[in-house]
C-alpha positions as CSV (number, residue, x, y, z in Angstrom):
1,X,-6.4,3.5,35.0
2,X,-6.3,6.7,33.2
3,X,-8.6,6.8,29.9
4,X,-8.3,9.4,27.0
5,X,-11.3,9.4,25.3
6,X,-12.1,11.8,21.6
7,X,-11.6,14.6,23.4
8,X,-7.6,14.0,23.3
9,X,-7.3,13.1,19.7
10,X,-9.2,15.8,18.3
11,X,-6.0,17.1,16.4
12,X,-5.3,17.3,12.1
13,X,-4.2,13.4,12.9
14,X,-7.6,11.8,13.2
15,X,-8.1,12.9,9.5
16,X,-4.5,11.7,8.4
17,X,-5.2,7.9,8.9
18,X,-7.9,6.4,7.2
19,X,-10.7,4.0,8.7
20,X,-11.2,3.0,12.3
21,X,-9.7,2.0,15.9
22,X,-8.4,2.8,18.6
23,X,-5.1,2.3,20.4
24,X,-5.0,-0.2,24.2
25,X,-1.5,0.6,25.9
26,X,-1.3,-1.4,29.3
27,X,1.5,0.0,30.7
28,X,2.9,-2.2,34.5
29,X,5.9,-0.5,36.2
30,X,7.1,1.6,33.3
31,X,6.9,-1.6,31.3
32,X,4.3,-1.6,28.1
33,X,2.7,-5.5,28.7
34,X,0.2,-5.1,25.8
35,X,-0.6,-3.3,22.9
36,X,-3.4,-3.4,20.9
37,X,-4.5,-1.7,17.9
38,X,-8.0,-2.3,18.0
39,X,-10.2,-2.0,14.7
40,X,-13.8,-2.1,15.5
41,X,-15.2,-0.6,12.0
42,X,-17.7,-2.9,11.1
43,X,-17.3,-5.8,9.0
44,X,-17.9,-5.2,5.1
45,X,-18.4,-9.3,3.9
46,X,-17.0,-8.4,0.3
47,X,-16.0,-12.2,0.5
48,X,-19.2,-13.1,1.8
49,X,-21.4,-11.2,-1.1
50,X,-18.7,-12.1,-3.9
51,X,-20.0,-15.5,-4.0
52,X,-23.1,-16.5,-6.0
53,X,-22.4,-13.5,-8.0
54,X,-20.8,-14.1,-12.2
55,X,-17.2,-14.5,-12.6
56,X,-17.2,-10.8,-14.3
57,X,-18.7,-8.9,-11.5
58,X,-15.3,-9.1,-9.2
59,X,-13.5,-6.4,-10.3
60,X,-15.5,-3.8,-10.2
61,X,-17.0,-5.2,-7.2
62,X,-14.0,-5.1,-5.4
63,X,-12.8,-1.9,-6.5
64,X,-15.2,-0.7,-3.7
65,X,-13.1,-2.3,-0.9
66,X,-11.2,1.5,-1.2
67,X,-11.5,4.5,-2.9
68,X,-7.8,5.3,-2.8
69,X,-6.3,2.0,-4.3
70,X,-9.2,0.7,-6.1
71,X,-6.9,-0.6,-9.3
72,X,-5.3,-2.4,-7.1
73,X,-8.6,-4.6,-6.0
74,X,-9.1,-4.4,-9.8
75,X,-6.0,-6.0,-11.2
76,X,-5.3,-8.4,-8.1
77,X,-9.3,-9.8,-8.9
78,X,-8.9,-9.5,-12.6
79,X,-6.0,-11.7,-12.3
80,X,-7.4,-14.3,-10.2
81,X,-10.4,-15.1,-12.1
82,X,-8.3,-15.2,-15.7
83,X,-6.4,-17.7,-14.0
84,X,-8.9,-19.9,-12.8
85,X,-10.3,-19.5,-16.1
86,X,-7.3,-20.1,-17.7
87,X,-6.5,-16.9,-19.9
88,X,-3.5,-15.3,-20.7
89,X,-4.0,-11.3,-21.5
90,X,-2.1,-9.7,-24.2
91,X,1.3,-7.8,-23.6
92,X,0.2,-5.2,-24.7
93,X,-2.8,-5.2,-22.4
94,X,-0.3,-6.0,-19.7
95,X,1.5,-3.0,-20.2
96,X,-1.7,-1.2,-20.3
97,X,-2.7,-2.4,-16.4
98,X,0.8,-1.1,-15.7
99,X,0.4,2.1,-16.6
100,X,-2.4,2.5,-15.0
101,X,-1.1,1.3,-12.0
102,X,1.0,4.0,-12.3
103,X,-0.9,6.3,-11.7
104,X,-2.4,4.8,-8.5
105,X,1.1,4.3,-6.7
106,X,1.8,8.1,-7.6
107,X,-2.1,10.0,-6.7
108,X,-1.7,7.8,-3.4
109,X,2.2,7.7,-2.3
110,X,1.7,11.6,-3.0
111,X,-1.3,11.7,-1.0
112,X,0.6,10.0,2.2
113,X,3.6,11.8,1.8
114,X,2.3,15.5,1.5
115,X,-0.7,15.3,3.0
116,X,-0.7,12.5,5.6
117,X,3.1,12.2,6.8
118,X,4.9,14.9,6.1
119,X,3.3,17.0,9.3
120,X,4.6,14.5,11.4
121,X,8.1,15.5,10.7
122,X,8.0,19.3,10.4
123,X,5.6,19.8,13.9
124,X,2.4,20.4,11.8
125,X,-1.3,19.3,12.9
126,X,-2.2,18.3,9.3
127,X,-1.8,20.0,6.0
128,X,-3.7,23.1,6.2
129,X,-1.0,23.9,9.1
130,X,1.4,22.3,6.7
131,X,0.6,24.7,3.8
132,X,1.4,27.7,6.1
133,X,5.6,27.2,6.0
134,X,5.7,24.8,3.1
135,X,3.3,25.9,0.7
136,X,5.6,24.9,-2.5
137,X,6.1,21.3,-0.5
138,X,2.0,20.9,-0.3
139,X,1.0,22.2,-3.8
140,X,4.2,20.3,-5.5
141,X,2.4,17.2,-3.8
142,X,-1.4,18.5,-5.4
143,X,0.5,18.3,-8.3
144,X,2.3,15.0,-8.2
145,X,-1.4,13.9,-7.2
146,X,-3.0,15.3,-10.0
147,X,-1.0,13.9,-12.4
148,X,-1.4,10.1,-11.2
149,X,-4.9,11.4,-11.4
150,X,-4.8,12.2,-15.0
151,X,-3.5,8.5,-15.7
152,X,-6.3,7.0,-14.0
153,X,-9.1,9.3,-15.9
154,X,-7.5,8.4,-18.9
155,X,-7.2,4.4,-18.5
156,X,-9.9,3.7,-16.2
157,X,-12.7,6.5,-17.4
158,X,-12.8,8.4,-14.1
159,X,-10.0,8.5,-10.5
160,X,-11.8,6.9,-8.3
161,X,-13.4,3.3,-9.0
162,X,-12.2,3.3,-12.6
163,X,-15.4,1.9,-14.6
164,X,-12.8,1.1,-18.2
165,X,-11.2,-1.9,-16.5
166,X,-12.7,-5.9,-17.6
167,X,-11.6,-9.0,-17.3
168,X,-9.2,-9.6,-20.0
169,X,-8.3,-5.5,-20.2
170,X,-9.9,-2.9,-20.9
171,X,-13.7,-1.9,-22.6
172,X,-11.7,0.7,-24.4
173,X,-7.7,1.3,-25.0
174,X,-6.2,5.5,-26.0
175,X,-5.3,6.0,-29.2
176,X,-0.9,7.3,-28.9
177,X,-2.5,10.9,-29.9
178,X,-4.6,10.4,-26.5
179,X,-1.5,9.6,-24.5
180,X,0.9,12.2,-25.7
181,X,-0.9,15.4,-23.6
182,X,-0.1,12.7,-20.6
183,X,3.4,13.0,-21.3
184,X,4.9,16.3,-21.0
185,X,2.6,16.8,-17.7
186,X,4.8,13.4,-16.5
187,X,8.2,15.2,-17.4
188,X,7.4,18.0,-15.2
189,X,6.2,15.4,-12.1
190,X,9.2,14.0,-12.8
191,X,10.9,16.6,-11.5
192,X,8.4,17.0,-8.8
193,X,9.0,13.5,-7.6
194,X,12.8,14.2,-7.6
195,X,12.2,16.8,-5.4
196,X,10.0,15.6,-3.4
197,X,12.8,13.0,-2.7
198,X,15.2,15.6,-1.4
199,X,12.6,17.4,0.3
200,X,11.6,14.1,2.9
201,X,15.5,13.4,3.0
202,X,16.1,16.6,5.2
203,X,13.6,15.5,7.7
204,X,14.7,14.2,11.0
205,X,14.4,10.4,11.6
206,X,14.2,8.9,15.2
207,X,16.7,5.8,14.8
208,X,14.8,3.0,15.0
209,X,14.1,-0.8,13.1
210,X,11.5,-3.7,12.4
211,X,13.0,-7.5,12.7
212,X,9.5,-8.0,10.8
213,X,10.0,-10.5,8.0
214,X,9.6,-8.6,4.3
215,X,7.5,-10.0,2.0
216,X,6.9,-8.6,-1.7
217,X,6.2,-9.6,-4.9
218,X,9.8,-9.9,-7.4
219,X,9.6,-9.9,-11.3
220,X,13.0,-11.0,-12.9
221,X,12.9,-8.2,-15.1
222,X,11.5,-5.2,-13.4
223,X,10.2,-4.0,-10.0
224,X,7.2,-5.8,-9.1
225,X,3.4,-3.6,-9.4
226,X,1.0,-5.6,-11.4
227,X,2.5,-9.2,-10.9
228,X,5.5,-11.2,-9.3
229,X,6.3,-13.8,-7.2
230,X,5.8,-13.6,-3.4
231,X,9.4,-13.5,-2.0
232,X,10.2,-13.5,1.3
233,X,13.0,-11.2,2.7
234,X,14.0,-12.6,7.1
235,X,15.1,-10.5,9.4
236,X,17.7,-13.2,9.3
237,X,18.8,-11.9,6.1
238,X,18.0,-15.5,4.2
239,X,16.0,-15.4,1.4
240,X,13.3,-17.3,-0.2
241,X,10.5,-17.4,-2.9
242,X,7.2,-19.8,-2.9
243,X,4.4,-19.9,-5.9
244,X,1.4,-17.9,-5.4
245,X,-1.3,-20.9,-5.2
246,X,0.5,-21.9,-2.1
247,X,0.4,-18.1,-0.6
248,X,-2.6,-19.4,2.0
249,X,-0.9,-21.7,3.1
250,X,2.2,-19.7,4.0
251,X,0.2,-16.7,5.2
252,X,-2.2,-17.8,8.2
253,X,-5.1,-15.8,8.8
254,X,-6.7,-15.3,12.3
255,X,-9.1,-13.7,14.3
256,X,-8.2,-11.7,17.4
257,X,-10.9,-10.4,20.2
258,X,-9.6,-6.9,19.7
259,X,-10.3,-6.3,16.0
260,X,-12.4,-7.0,12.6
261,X,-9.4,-6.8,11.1
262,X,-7.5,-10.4,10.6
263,X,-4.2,-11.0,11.7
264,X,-1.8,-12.7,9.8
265,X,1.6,-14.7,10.4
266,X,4.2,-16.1,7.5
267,X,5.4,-19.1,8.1
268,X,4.6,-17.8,11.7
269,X,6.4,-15.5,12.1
270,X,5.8,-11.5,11.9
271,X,5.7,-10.1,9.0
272,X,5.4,-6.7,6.9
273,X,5.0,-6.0,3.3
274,X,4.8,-2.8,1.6
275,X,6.9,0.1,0.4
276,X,10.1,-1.1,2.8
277,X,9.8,-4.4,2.0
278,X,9.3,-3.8,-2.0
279,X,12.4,-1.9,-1.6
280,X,14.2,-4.6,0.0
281,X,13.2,-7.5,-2.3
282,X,13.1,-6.0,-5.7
283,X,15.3,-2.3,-5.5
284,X,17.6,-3.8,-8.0
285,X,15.3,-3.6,-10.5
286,X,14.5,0.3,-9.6
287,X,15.3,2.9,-12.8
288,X,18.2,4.6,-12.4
289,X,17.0,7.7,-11.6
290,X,15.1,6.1,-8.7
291,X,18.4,4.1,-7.5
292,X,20.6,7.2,-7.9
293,X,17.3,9.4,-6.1
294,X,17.4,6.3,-3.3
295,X,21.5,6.8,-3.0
296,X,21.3,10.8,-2.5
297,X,18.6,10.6,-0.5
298,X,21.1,7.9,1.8
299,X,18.9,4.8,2.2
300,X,22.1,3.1,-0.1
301,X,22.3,2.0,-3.7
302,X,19.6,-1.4,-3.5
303,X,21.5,-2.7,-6.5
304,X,24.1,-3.6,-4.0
305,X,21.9,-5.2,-1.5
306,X,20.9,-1.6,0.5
307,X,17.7,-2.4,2.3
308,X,15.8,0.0,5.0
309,X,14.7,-1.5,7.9
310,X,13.5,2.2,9.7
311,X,9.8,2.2,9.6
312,X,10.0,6.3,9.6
313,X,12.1,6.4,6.6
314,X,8.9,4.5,4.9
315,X,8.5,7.4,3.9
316,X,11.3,8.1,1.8
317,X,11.1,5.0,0.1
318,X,7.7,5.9,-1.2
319,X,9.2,9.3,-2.3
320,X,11.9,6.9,-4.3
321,X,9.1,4.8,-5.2
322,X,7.1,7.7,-6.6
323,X,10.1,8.8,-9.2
324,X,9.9,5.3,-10.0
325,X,6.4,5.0,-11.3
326,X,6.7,8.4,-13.1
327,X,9.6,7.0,-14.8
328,X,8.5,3.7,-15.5
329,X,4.6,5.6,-17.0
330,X,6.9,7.5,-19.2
331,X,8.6,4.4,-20.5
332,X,5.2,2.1,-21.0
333,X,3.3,5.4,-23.6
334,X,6.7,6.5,-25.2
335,X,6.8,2.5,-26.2
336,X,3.1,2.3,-26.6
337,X,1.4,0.6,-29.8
338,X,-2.7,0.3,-29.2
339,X,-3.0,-3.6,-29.0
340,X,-5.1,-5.2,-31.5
341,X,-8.2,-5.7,-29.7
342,X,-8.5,-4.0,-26.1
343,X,-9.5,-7.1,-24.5
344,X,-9.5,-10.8,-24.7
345,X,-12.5,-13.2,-24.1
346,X,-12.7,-14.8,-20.5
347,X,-15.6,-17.6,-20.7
348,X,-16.3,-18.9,-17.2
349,X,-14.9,-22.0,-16.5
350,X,-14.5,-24.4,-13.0
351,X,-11.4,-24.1,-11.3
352,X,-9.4,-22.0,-8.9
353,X,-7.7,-18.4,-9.7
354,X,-5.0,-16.5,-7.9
355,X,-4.1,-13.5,-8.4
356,X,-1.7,-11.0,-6.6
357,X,-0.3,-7.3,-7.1
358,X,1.3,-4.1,-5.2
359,X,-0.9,-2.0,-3.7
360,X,0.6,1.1,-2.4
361,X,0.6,-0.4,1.1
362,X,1.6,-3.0,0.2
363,X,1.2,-7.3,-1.4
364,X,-2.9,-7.9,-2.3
365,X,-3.9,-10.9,-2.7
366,X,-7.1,-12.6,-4.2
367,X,-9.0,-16.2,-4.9
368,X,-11.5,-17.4,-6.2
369,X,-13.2,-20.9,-6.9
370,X,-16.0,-20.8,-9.8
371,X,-18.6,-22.9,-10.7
372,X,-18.9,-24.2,-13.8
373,X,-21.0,-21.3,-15.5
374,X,-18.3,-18.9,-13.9
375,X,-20.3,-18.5,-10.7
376,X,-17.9,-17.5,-7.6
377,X,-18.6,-19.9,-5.0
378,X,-15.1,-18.8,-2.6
379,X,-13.8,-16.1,-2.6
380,X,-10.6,-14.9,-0.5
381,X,-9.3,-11.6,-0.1
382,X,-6.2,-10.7,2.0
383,X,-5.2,-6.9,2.2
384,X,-2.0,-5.7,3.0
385,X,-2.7,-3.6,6.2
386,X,-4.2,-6.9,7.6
387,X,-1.0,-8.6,7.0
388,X,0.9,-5.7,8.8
389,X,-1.3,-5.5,12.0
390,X,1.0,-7.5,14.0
391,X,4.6,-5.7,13.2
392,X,2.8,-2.5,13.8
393,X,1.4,-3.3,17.0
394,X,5.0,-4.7,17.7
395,X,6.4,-1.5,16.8
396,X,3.4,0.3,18.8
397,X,5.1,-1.8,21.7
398,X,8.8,-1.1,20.9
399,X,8.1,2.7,20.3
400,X,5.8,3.5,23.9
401,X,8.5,1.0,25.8
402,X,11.6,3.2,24.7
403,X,9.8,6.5,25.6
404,X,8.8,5.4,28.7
405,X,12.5,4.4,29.5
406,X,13.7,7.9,28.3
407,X,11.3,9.8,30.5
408,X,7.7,9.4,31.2
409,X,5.9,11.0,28.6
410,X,2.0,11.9,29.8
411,X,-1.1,10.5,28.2
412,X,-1.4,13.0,25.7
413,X,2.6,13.1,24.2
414,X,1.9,9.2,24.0
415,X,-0.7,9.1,22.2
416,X,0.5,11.8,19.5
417,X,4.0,9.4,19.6
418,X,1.7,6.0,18.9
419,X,-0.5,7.8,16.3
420,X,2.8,8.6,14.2
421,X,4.3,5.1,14.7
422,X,0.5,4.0,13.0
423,X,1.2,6.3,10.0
424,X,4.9,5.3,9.5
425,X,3.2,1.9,8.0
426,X,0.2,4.5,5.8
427,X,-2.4,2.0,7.2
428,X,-5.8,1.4,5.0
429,X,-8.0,-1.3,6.4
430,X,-12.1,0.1,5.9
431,X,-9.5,-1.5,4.1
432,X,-7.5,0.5,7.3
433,X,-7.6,2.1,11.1
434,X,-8.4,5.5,12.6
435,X,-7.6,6.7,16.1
436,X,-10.4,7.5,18.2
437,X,-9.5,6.8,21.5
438,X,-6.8,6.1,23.7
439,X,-6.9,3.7,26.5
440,X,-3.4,3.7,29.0
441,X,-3.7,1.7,31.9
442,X,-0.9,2.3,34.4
443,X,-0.1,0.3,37.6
C-alpha cells in the first residue's frame, strides 16, 4: 500500500476546491476496484437547527450554508416557505430575485473559471502562477467578478450573505436612477464574458463523457435560474419532467461510511445536475448571443438539441452561461419599473413548502413543514454537490482506470489527474470537498 499524505498535495490546487476530503483509489492489477471521495468536514445540522425556529428566519439562516452562492440558499428557502404558506410574490419582485441571481451565477462562474479552472488547462499551480502568462485572462475574470458583485451590493445590501432579501422580496427595492450606473459596467462584462468564451474554447480537452442522468430545472419561457420544473435528461436520450413536491421521492438520499456528505440516486440511477446538465435541458431557451457564443465556441447550437456530455468542457458551458446572465441582467433593469410595494405579506400558516432554484453548481432544493404559528418543524435541504457525488466518483473511477491502461502514472501524476477530474464538476459541499490526502492501494 503506498500512502500520500499533505505533503503531496501541497500545490495552488488545495486552495482551488472548496471544503473538505480526501480521495481512496484502490487500485488491483492495474484495475481501479474502488473510488472514494471521502468528505469528512464535519457535519453543520442546518436541518437540525432550522426547526423550532419562525418561518422568517430561513433565508437568512440558510444563506450561511455558503458564502459563494448564498442567494441561492435564499431564494430556494424563500420559495419553500411562501409556498407552504401559500403566497404568490409579485412579477415584479420575481424579476427582482432574478436579477439578483444574476449576479451570483456571474461573481461565481467567474470565480471557477479564472481562478479555479482555468490553471488546470494552461499548466498553472493556481492563479498567482496564472497571472504570470495570462494576466489580461485573470484580471478580465476580477472584472467579470466584480461586476456580479456590484449586482449583489446593490439588491442584497452587501456580496456576501445579502441582508436585503425577505420572504415575500425584498426590505428595500432601487429606484431605475439606482440601476442605471449598473448598466454600462454590464455592457462592458458583456464583452468580457464573450471573451472569456473564446478564451476557454482554445484550451485543450481530454475526450472524454458522463452516462450520468441530467437533471435541471426547465421554464417554458426562459432558461431556468430562480424557478422551473425538475426535468430529467437519460443518458438514454429519453426525456421526462415530474412536479417538485414529488422531487424526494424521486431523488433518494443516503448515507455512505466514507463521507458526511449524502449520496443521492434518481430514480436510482446516477445522476448529475448543474452547468452541463442546464445546458442540456433548457439551452433552447439561451439568448442569442449565448447560443451563437455556445456554437463558436463548438459545443453545437442547443436550439437544435446540442448537448455536452464532456465533464472538462463544464467549463465552457459556464463561460456560455456567464454571457447568458449578463445578458439576461441587462434585459430585467432596461425593462425595470420599481413594483408597488417591495414585498408582500407572508403570515405563517401549517402546511408544506417546496421550493427549488439553480445554484451555480447546480439544482437546490428545499422543504419545510410549519406549524401553525409558522414554526419550522422539518426542514429538508438537498445541495447540488451532494446530488453529484456519485457521477463524480464514477468519473474519478473512469478517469484513474484509463490512465492506468495508457501507462502507469505514479502516485503523485495521479493524484494531480483525480484533483482536476474533482474540479471539472466546481464542487461546494461545507456545502463542498477539498483534497487533503491521497490514499492508492496497489496489489
Amino acid at each position: 500500500m503506498t500512502h500520500r499524505g499533505s505533503r503531496v498535495l501541497r500545490v495552488g490546487s488545495l486552495a482551488r476546491v472548496e471544503g473538505e476530503g480526501a480521495l481512496h483509489l484502490r487500485v488491483a492489477a492495474g484495475r481501479v476496484e474502488e473510488a472514494r471521495l471521502r468528505i469528512y468536514e464535519p457535519p453543520r445540522f442546518f436541518e437540525a437547527f432550522l426547526r423550532g425556529r419562525a418561518h422568517t428566519e430561513p433565508p437568512d439562516i440558510t444563506a450561511r450554508v455558503c458564502g459563494i452562492c448564498p442567494v441561492a440558499y435564499q431564494m430556494s428557502a424563500c420559495q419553500a416557505v411562501e409556498d407552504a404558506c401559500g403566497v404568490t410574490v409579485d412579477p415584479a419582485v420575481q424579476d427582482l430575485r432574478r436579477l439578483l441571481y444574476c449576479g451570483e451565477w456571474i461573481e461565481s462562474h467567474a470565480l471557477h473559471i479564472h481562478l479555479l479552472h482555468a490553471p488546470d488547462f494552461l499548466g498553472c499551480d493556481g492563479a498567482i502562477d496564472l497571472a504570470r502568462t495570462q494576466r489580461a485572462a485573470v484580471e478580465r475574470g476580477l472584472r467579470l467578478k466584480q461586476a456580479g458583485n456590484a449586482l449583489l451590493e446593490q439588491l442584497g445590501g452587501r456580496a456576501v450573505h445579502p441582508v436585503n432579501v425577505r420572504l415575500g422580496g425584498f426590505h428595500r427595492v432601487p429606484t431605475r436612477d439606482e440601476l442605471r450606473p449598473l448598466q454600462e459596467r454590464l455592457r462592458r462584462a458583456a464583452d468580457d464574458a464573450r471573451a472569456t468564451v473564446r478564451w476557454v474554447a482554445g484550451f485543450d480537452f481530454p475526450d472524454t463523457a458522463t452516462d450520468a442522468d441530467f437533471l435541471a430545472l426547465a421554464a417554458p419561457d426562459r432558461y431556468a435560474v430562480e424557478r422551473g420544473t425538475p426535468t430529467v435528461l437519460r443518458a438514454d436520450g429519453v426525456r421526462s419532467s415530474f412536479a417538485l413536491p414529488g422531487f424526494l421521492g424521486h431523488v433518494r438520499e443516503e448515507q455512505v461510511p466514507h463521507s458526511t456528505a449524502l449520496h443521492s440516486r434518481l430514480d436510482g440511477r446516477r445522476h448529475l445536475t448543474g452547468a452541463l446538465a442546464r445546458f442540456a435541458v433548457g439551452g433552447a431557451l439561451l439568448t442569442a448571443g449565448a447560443r451563437e457564443a455556445a456554437r463558436e465556441a463548438g459545443l453545437g447550437d442547443p436550439a437544435e438539441g446540442a448537448v455536452c456530455r464532456n465533464p472538462y468542457r463544464s467549463i465552457l458551458v459556464r463561460a456560455v452561461e456567464v454571457v447568458y446572465a449578463v445578458d439576461e441582467a441587462l434585459r430585467l433593469i432596461a425593462a425595470y419599473e420599481p413594483p408597488s410595494r417591495p414585498y408582500v405579506e407572508v403570515p405563517p400558516a401549517a402546511g408544506t413548502g417546496h421550493g427549488a432554484t439553480e445554484a451555480p453548481r447546480g439544482l437546490l432544493y428545499h422543504r419545510y413543514r410549519l406549524a401553525p404559528d409558522g414554526t419550522v418543524t422539518d426542514a429538508r435541504i438537498v445541495p447540488p454537490t451532494a446530488q453529484n457525488q456519485g457521477a463524480i466518483e464514477d468519473d474519478l473511477a473512469r478517469t484513474a482506470q484509463a490512465a492506468l491502461v495508457a501507462g502507469d502514472p505514479g502516485d503523485e501524476e495521479l493524484t494531480r489527474l483525480c484533483e482536476r477530474t474533482i474540479r471539472n464538476h466546481d464542487p461546494c459541499i461545507s456545502c463542498s470537498t477539498h483534497f487533503l490526502d491521497l490514499t492508492v492501494e496497489r496489489t
